[in-house]
Structures are given as C-alpha cells and as structure tokens.
N, CA, C and O atoms as a GROMACS GRO file, in nm:
protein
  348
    1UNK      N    1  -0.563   1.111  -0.153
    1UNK     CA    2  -0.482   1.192  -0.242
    1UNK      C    3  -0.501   1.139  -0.383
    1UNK      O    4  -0.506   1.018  -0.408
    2UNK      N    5  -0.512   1.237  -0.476
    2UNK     CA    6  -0.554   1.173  -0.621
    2UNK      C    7  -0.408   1.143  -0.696
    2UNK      O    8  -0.304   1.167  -0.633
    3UNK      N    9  -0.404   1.100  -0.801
    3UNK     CA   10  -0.268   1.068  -0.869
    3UNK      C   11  -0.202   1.179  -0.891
    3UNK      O   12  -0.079   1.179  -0.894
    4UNK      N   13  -0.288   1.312  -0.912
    4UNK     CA   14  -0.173   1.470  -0.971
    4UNK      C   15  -0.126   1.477  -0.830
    4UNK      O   16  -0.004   1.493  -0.829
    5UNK      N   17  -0.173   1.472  -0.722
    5UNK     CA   18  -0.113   1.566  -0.630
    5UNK      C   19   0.012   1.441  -0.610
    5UNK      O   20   0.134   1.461  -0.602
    6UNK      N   21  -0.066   1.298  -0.605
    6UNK     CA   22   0.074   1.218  -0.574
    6UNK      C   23   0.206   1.240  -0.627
    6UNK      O   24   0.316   1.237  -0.572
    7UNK      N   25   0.155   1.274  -0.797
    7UNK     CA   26   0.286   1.248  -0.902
    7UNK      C   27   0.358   1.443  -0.881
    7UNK      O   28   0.475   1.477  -0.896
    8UNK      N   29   0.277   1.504  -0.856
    8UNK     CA   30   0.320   1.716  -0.787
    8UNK      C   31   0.460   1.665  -0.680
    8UNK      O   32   0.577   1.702  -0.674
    9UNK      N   33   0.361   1.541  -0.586
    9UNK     CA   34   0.470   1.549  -0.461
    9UNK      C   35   0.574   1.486  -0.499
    9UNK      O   36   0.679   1.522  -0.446
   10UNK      N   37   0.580   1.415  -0.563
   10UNK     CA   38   0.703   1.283  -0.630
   10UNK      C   39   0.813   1.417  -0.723
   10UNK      O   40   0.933   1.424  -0.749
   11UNK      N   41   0.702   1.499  -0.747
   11UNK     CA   42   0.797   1.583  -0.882
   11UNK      C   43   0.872   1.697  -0.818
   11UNK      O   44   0.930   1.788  -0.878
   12UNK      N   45   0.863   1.682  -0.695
   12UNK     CA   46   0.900   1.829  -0.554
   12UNK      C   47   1.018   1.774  -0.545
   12UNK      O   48   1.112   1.848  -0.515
   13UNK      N   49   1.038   1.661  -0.564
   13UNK     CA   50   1.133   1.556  -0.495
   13UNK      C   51   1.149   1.590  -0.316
   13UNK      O   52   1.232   1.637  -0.238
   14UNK      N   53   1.017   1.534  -0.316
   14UNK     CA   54   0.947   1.485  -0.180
   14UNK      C   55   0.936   1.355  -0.156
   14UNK      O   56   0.838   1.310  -0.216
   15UNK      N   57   1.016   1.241  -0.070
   15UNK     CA   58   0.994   1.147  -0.107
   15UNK      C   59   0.897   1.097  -0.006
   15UNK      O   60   0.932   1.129   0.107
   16UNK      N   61   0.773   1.020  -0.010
   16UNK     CA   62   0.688   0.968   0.104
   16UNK      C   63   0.756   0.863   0.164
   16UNK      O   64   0.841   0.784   0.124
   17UNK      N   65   0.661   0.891   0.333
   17UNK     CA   66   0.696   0.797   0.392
   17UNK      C   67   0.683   0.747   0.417
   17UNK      O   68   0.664   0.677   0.318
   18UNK      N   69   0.654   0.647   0.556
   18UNK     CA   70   0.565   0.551   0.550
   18UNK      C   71   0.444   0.558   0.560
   18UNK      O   72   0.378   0.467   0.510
   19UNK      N   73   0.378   0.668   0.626
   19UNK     CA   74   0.283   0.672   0.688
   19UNK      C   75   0.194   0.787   0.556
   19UNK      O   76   0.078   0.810   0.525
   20UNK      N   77   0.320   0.830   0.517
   20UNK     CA   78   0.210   0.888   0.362
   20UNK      C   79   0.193   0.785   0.286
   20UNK      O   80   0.091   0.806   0.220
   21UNK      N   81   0.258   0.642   0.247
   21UNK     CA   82   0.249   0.571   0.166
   21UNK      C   83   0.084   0.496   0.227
   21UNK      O   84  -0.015   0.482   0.155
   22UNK      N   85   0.093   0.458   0.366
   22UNK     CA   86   0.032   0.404   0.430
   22UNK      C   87  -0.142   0.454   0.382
   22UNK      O   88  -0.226   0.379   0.332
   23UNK      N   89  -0.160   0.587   0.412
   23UNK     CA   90  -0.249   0.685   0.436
   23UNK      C   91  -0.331   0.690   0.251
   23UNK      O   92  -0.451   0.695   0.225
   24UNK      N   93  -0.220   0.686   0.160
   24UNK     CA   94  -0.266   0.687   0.040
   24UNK      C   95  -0.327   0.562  -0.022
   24UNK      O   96  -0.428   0.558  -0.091
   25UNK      N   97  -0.240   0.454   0.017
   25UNK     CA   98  -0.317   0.304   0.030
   25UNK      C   99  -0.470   0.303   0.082
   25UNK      O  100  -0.573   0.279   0.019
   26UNK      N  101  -0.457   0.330   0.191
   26UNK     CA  102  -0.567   0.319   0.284
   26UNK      C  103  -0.656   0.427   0.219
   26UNK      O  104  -0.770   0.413   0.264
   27UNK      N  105  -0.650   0.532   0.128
   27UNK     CA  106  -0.756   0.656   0.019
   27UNK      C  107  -0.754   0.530  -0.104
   27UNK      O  108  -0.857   0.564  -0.163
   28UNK      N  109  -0.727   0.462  -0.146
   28UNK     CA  110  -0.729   0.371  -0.310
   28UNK      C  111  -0.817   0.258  -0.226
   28UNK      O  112  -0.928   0.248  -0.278
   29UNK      N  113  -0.804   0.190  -0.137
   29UNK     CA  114  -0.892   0.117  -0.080
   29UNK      C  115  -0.996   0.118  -0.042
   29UNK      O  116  -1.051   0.011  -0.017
   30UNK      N  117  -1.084   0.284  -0.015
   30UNK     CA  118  -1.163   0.300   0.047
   30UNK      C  119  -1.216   0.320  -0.075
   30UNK      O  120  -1.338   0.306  -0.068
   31UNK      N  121  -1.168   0.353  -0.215
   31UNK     CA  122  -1.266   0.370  -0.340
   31UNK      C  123  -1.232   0.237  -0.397
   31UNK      O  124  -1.236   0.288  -0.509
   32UNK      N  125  -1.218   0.176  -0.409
   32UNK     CA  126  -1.250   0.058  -0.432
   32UNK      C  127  -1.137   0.007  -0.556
   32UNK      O  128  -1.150  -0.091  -0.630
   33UNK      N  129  -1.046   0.086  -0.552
   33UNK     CA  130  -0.895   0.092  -0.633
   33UNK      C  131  -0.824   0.020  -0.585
   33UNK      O  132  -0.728   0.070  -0.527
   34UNK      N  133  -0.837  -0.138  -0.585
   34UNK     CA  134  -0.742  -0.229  -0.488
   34UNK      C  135  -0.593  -0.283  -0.625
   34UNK      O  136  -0.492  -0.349  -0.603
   35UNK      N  137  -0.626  -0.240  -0.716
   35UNK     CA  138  -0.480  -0.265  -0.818
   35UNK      C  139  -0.396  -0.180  -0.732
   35UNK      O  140  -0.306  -0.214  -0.655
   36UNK      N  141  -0.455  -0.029  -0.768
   36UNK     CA  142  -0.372   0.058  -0.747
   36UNK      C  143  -0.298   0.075  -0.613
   36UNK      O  144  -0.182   0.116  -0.618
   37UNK      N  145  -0.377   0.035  -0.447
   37UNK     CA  146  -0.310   0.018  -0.342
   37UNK      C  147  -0.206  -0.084  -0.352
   37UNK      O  148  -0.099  -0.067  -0.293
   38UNK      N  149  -0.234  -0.219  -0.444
   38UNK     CA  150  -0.109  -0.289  -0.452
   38UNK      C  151   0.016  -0.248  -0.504
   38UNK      O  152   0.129  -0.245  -0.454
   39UNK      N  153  -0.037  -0.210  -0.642
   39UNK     CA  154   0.092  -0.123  -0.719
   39UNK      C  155   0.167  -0.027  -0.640
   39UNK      O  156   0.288  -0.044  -0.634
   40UNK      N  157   0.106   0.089  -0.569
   40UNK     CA  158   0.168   0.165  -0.446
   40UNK      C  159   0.245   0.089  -0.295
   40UNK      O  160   0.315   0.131  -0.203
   41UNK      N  161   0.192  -0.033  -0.330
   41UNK     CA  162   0.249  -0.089  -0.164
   41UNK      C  163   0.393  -0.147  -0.269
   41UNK      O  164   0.496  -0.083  -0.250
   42UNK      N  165   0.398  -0.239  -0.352
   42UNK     CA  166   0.513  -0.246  -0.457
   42UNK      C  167   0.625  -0.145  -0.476
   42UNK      O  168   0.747  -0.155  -0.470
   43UNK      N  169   0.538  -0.043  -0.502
   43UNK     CA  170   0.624   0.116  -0.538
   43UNK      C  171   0.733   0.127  -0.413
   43UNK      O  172   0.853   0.151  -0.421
   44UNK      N  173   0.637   0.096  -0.273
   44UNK     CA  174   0.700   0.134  -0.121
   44UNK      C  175   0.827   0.038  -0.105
   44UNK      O  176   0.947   0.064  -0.117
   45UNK      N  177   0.780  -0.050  -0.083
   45UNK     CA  178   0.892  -0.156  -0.089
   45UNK      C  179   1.022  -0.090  -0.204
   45UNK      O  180   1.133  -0.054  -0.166
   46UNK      N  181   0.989  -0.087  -0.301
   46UNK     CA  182   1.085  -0.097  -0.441
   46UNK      C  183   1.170   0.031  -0.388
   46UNK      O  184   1.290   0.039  -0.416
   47UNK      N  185   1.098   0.144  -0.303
   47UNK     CA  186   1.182   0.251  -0.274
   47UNK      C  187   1.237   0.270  -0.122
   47UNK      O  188   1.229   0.374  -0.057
   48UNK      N  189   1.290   0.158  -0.084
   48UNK     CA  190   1.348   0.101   0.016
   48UNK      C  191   1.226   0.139   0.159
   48UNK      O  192   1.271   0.131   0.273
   49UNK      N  193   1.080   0.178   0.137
   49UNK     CA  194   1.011   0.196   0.294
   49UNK      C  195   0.956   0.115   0.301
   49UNK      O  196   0.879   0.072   0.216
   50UNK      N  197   0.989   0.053   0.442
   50UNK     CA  198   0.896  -0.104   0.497
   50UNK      C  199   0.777  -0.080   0.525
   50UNK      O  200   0.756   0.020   0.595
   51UNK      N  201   0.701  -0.135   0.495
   51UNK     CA  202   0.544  -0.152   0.587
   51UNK      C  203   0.553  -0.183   0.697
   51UNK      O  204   0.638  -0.255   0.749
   52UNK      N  205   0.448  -0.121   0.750
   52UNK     CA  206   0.483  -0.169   0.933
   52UNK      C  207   0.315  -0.247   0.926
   52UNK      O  208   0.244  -0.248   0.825
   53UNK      N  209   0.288  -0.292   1.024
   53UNK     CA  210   0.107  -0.353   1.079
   53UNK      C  211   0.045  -0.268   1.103
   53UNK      O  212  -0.040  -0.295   1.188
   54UNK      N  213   0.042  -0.113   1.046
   54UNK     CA  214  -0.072  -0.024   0.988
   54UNK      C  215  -0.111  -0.030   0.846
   54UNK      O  216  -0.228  -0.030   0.808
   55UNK      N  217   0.005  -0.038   0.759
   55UNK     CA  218   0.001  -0.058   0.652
   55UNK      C  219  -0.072  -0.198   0.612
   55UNK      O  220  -0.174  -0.190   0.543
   56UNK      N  221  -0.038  -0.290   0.641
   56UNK     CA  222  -0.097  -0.438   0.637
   56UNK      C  223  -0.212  -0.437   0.719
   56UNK      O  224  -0.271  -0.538   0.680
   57UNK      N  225  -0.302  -0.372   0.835
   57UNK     CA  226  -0.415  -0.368   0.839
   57UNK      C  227  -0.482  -0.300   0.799
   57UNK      O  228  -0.600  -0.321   0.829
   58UNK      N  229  -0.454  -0.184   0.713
   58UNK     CA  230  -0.556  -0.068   0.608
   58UNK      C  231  -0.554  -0.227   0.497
   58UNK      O  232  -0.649  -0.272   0.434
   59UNK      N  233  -0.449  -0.268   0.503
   59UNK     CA  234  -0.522  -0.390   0.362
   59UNK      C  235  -0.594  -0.527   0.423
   59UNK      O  236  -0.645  -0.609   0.346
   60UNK      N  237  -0.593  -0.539   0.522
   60UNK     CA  238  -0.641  -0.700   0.539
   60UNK      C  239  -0.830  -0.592   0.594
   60UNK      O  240  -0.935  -0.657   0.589
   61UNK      N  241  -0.832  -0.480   0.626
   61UNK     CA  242  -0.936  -0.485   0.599
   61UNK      C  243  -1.014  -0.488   0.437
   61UNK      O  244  -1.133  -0.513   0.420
   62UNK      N  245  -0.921  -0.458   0.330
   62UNK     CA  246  -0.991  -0.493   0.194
   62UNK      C  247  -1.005  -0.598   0.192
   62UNK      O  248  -1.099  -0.611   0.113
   63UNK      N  249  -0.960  -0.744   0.241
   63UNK     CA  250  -0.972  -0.856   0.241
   63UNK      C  251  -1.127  -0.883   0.334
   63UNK      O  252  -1.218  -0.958   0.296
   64UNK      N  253  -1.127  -0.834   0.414
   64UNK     CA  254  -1.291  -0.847   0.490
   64UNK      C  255  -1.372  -0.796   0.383
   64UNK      O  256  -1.489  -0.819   0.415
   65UNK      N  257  -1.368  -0.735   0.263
   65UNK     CA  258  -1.500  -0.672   0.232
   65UNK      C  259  -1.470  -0.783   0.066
   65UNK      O  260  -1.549  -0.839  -0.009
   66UNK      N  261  -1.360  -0.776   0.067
   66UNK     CA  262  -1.355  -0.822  -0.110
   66UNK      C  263  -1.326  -1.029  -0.114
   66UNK      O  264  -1.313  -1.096  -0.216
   67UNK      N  265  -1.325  -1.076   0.017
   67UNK     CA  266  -1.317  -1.225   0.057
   67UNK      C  267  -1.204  -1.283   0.045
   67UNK      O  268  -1.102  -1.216   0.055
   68UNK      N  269  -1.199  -1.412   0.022
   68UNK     CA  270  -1.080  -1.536   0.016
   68UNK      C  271  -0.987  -1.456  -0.105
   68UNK      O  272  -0.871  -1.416  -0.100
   69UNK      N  273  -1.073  -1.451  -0.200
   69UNK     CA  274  -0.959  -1.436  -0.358
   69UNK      C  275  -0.847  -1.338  -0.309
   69UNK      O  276  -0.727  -1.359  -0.330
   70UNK      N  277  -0.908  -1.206  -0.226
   70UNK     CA  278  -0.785  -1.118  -0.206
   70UNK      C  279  -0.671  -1.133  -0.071
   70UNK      O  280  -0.581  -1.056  -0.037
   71UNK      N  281  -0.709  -1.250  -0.017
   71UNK     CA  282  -0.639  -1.305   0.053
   71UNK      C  283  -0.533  -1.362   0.043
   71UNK      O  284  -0.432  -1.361   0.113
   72UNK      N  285  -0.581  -1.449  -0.115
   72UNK     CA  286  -0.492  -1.561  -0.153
   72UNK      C  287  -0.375  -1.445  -0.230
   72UNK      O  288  -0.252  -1.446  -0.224
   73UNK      N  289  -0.449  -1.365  -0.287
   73UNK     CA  290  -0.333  -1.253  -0.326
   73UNK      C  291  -0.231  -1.189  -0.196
   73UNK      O  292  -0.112  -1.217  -0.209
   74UNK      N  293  -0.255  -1.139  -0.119
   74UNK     CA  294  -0.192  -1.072  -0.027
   74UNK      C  295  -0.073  -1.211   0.025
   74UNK      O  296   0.048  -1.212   0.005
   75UNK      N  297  -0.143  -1.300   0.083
   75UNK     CA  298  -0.028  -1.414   0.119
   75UNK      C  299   0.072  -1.436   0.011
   75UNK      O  300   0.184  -1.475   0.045
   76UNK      N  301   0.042  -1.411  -0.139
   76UNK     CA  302   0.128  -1.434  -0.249
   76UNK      C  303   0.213  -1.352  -0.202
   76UNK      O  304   0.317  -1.402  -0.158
   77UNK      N  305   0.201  -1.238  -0.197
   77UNK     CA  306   0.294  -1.098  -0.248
   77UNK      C  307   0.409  -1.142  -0.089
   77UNK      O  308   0.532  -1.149  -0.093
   78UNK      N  309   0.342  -1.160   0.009
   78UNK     CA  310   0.396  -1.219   0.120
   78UNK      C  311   0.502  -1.273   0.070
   78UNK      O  312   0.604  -1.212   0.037
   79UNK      N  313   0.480  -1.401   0.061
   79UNK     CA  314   0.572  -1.509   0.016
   79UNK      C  315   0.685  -1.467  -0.092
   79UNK      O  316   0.785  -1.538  -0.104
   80UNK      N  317   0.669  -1.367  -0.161
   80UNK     CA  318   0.758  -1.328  -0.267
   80UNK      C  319   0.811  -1.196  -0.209
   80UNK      O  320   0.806  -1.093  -0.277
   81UNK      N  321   0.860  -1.198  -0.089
   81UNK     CA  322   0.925  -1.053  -0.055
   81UNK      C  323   0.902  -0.902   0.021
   81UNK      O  324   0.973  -0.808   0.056
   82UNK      N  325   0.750  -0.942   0.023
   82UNK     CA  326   0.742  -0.842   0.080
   82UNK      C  327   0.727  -0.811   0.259
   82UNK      O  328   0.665  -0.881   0.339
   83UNK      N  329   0.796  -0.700   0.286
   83UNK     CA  330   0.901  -0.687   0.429
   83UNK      C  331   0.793  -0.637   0.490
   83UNK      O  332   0.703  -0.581   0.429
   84UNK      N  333   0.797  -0.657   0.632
   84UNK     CA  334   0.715  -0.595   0.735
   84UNK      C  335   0.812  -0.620   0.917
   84UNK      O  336   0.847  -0.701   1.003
   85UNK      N  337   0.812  -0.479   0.877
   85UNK     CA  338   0.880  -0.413   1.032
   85UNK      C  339   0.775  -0.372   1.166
   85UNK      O  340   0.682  -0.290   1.164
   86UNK      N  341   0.814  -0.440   1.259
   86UNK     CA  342   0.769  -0.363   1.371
   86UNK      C  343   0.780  -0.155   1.381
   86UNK      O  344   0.855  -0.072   1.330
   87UNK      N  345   0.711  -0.150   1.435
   87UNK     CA  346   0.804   0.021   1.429
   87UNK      C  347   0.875   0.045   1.568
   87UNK      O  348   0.941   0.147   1.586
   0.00000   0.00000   0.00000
C-alpha cells in the first residue's frame, strides 16, 4: 500500500489493524523502506495495536537480508517498550 492510500484510509477514519498494520510493514520491507516499517510499527504500538509473531517475523526477516546492525536496532526498540502478544 503506498502512503496516499494509507493516509485516504486513516482520513475514512478507518482505523488499521493488526494485520493491516502487519501486511503494510511487510510492503515497506520488501522495497527496501526499513525507516518507514519502523516508523509504522511505532505508529501501531502508539495507537494502542500489539504486534503479534507475524508482525515481528515480516521484520526479523529484514534482519536476514540487512545483518547484525538491524538487529542491534530491533533488540533496542525491544528493550524500550515495545509489546508483543500471542494471538
């Protein structure tokens, strides 16, 4: 999903869910937009939806392709709050 249709659906007052948050992460990752999947996984959290271990494996595969450095990032964001639910 590109940013108009994201910011169309945000402006419907449609709010995503997990699995749209999930799904749009996992479209910014596959182009090689790894700010922007973070900033969106931030956004999720900030708007009370947990990540579940779909969400966190659409990203630990960016960590297989982009190495250690984005690792050491992801364990950060970890350590500072960010929630992960079973479903």
């Amino acid at each position: 999903m590109d940013e108009m249709k994201r910011k169309e659906m945000l402006s419907c007052n449609e709010q995503p869910n997990k699995i749209t948050y999930t799904v749009i992460i996992d479209g910014y990752c596959k182009l090689g937009r790894i700010k922007e999947a973070f900033e969106l996984l931030s956004e999720m959290i900030g708007n009370g939806v947990d990540p579940d271990p779909v969400t966190y494996i659409t990203l630990a595969n960016v960590f297989c392709k982009e190495g250690k450095e984005m690792l050491i990032k992801i364990e950060w964001k970890l350590q500072h709050g960010i929630r992960c639910h079973s479903p």
